[in-house]
LOMI-945483 format. One line per 5 residues: for each residue y, z, x of C-alpha. Coordinates in steps of 0.02 Angstrom, whole numbers, plus 32768, in hexadecimal, padded with zeros to 4 digits. Each point is the difference from the previous one (the first is absolute). Layout:
N
Y:Z:X  ...
This chain:
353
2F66:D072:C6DB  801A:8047:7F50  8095:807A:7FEA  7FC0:80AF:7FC7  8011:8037:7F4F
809F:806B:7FCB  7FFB:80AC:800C  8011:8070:7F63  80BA:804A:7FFB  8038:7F89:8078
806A:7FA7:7F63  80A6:7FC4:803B  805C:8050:7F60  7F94:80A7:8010  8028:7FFC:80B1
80CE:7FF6:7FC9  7FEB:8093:7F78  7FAB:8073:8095  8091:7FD2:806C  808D:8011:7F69
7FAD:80B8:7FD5  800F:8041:80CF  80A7:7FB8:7FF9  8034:8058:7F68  7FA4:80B9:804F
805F:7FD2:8094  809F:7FF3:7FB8  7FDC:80B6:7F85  7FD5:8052:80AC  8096:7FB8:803E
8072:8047:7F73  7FB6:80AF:7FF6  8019:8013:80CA  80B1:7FA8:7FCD  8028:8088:7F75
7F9F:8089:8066  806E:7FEE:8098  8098:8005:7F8C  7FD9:8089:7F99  7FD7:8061:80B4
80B7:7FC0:8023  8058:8028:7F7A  7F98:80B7:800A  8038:801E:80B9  80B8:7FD5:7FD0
8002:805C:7F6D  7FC2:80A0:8062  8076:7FE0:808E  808A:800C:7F67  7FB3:809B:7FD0
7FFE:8048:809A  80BF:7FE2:8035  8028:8041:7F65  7F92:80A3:8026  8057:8015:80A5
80B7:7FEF:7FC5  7FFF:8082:7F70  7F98:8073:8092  8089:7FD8:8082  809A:801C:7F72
7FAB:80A1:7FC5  7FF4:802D:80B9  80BB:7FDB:800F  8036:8061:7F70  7FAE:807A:8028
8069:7FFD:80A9  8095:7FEC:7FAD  7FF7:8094:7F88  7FDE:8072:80AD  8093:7FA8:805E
8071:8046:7F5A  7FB3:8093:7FF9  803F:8022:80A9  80AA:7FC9:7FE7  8008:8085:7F5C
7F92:808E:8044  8063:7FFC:809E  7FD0:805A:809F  803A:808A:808A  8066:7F86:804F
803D:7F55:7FE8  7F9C:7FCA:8097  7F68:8046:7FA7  8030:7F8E:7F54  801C:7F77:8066
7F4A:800F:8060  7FB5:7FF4:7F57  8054:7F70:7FB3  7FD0:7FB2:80B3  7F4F:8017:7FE2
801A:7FAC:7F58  8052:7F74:805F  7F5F:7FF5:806A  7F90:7FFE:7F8E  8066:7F6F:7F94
7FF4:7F96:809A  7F41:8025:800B  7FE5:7FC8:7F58  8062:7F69:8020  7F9A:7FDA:8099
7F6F:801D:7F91  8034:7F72:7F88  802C:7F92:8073  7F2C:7FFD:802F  7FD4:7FD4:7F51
7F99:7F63:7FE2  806A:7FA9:7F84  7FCE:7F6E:7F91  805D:7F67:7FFB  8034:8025:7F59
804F:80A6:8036  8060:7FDC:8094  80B4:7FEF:7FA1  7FCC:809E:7FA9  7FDD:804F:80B6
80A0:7FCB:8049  805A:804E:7F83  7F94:80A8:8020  800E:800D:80B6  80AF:7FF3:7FC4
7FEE:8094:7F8F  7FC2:8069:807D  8078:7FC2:8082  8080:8058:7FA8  7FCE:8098:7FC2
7FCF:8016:80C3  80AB:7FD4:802B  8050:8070:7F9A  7FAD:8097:802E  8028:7FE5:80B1
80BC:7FE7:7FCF  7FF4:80A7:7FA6  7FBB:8052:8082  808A:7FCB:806A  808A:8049:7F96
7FB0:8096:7FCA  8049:8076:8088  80A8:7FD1:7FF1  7FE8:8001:7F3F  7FCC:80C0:8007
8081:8016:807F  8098:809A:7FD1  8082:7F77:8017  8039:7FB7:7F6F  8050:7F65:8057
7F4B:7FE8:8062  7F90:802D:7F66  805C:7F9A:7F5F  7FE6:7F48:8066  7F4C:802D:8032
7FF1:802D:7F3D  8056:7F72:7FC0  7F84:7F9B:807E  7F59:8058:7FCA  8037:7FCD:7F52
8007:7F46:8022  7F58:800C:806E  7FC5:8046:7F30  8023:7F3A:7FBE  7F7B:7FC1:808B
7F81:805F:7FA8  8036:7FC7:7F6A  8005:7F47:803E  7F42:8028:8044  7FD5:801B:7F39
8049:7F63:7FD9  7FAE:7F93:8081  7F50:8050:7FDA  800B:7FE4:7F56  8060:7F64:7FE1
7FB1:7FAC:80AC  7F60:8051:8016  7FAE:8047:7F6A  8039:7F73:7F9A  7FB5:7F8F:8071
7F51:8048:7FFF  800E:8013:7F49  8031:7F4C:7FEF  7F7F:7FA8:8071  7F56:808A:7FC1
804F:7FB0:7F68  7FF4:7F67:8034  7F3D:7FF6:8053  7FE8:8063:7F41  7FC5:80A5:8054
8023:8087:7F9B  7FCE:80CE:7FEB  807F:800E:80A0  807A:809C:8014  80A5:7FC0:804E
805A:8097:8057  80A5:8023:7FDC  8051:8046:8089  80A7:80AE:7FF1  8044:7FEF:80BF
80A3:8061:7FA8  7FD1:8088:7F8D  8099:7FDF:7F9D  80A5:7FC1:8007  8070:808A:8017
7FD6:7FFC:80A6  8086:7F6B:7FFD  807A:8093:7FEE  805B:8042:807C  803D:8093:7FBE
7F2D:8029:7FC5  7FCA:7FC8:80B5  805F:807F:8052  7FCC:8087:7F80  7F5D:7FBE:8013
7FF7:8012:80C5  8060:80B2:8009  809B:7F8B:8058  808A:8083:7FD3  8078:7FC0:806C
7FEE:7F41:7FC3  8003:8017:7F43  80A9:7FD9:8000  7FCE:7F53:800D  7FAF:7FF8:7F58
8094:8033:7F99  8074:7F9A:8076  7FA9:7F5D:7FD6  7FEB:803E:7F46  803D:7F60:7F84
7FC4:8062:7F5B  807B:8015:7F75  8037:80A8:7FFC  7FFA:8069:7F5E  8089:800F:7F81
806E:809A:8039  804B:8051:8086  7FB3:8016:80AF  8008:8047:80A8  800B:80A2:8066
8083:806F:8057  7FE8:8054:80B4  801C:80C6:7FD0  7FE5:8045:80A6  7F88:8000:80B5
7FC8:807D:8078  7FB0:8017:80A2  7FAA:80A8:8008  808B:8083:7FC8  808F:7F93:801B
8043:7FA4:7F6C  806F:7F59:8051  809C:8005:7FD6  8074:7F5C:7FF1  80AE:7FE2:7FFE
802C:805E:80A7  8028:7FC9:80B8  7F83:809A:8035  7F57:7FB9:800D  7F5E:8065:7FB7
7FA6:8068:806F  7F43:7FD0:7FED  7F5A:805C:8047  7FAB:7F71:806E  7F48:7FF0:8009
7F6A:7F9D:8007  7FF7:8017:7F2F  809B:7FD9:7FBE  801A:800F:7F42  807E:7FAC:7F8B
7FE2:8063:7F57  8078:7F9A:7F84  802B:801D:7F5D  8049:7F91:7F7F  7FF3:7FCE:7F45
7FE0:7F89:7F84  808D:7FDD:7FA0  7FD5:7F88:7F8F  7FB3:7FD8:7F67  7F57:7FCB:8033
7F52:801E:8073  8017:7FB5:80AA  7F5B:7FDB:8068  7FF7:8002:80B8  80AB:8043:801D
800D:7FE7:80BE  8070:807B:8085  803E:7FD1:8097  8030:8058:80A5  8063:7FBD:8098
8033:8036:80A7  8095:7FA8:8042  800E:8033:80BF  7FBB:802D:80B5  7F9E:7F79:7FFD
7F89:7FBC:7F8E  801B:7FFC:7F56  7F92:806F:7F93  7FBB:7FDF:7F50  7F96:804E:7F96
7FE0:7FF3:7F46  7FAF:8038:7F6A  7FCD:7FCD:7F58  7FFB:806C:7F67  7F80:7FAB:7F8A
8067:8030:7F5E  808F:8056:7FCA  8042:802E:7F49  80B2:7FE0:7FAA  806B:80B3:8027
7F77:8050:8080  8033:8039:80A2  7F71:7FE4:809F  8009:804B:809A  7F86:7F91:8099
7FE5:8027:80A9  8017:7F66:8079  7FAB:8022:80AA  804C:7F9D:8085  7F61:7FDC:8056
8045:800A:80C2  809C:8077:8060  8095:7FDD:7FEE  806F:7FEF:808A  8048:80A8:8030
80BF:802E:802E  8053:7F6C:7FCB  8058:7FD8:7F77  7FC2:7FA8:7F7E  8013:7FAD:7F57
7F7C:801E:7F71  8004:7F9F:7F5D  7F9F:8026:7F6C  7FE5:7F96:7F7B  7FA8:8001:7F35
7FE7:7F38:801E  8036:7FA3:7F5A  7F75:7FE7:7F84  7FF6:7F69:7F75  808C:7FFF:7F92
806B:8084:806D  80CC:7FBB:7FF0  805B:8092:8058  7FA8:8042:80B6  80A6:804C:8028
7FAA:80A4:7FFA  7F55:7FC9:8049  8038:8015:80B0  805B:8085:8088  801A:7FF1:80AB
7FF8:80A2:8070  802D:8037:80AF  7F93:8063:806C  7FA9:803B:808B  7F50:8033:8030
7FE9:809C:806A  7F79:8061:804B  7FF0:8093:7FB5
């Protein structure tokens, strides 16, 4: 039997080229699925970037936003204490919400570190609220040896905010910035963040301005390290009365004083130096039946040769029909070397009238 004739096309090296050429579309389609997939990849990732980006600067302008009302409380003040301290409260709450919130992000691999550090962030501004919040009563309390430690506290509670700044931007912004940087995504806004409005709040003396703590600005100018100015400084103790009665000193016979529920303390003393003294603080104690009294007050300036006359409530009665032993004091400002006349001591008791 004779084998049949070739067929056309059936050429062994035409046969190769056909199978060379499919190859070679084979491979193309392979490459463009290849650089497809990627680019769908890199596309995704580079969104999900985006997109934790987006949600931090919402979440810090959120926070800020929550910050500014949690100072604005603590300045504008309220009725009550217990009223200041329900508002910086709700602050608190709604730091820890917005922590919760963050803590639900989807976070890409490339962000994590930079999410650590802003859980962080949040962490302590959160914190610090609720430490506030804590102190706040006994901060606004009439009793200056309650009120100047709650003062001096609320003022180191200040340096967690600050310390929140720091972290966002050094740990968190910087992060993002760095790795958008890095995947070379730009036209992105990085949020800065202002937990602290500024940094007299690190002030003790300004905090307890700030807050209305009358009683604890003595704190401020008892922690003061500031070179005084060149000159003389310091005030004298003229005189003090209760109602009518001027206190007398020096005698056995103690001072007859109304009693009430709204004692007064108007004192009057001078500056006698040479220079403008801020947040000139006044002090009143009661020495006897019982519990010792304090109350203070803080005159916010006072000028070389003027005399100033301040009414001190005590804030509470005082204990009635006993003796007992009242000291009044101009505490020493910056730069004061004699306090010999700062201070008298006077005996007395309260009666009904």
């Amino acid at each position: 039997m004779t084998a049949p004739p070739d067929e056309p096309g059936s050429d062994p090296q035409q046969l190769l080229m056909r199978r060379l050429v499919a190859a070679g579309v084979g491979l193309v389609v392979i490459i463009v699925l290849v650089l497809g997939i990627k680019g769908c990849l890199n596309s995704r990732q580079e969104q999900a970037l985006k997109d934790y980006n987006r949600d931090v600067a919402s979440l810090v302008q959120e926070s800020d936003a929550n910050t500014d009302e949690f100072f604005a409380a603590l300045t504008t003040g309220g009725t009550s204490s217990t009223d200041v301290q329900s508002q910086i409260s709700q602050s608190r709450l709604r730091a820890k919400s917005q922590t919760t919130q963050a803590e639900g992000f989807s976070v890409p691999d490339d962000m994590k570190s930079a999410h650590r550090n802003f859980l962080l962030t949040l962490g302590l501004v959160e914190e610090s609220m609720g430490k506030v919040a804590e102190k706040i009563p006994a901060a606004l309390s009439t009793d200056a040896a309650t009120a100047e430690p709650a003062v001096l506290g609320i003022t180191a509670e200040m340096q967690t905010f600050v310390a929140a700044d720091i972290v966002y931007t050094r740990r968190t912004a910087a992060l993002i910035k760095q790795v958008l940087d890095d995947h070379e995504i730009g036209g992105q806004t990085i949020q800065a963040s202002s937990f602290i409005p500024n940094l007299q709040w690190l002030d003790a003396s300004t905090v307890a301005r700030r807050i209305h703590a009358d009683a604890g600005r003595g704190a401020g100018s008892a922690a003061s390290t500031q070179p005084a100015a060149p000159g003389l400084h310091g005030h004298g103790l003229l005189g003090v009365s209760v109602g009518d009665v001027t206190l007398a000193t020096g005698t056995n016979a103690a001072n007859s004083l109304p009693a009430s529920s709204n004692v007064s303390f108007n004192v009057k003393f001078a500056n006698q130096g040479e220079n403008n003294e801020a947040d000139v603080s006044l002090k009143v104690t009661i020495r006897g039946g019982g519990k010792t009294i304090t109350a203070q007050k803080t005159v916010d300036q006072t000028a070389p040769g003027s005399e100033t006359t301040v009414a001190i409530p005590l804030g509470q009665s005082p204990p009635i029909g006993v003796g007992v032993k009242i000291t009044v004091e101009v505490r020493k400002v910056n730069g004061e070397m004699n306090t010999t006349n700062n201070k008298a001591e006077y005996p007395a008791i309260f009666r009904r009238g």
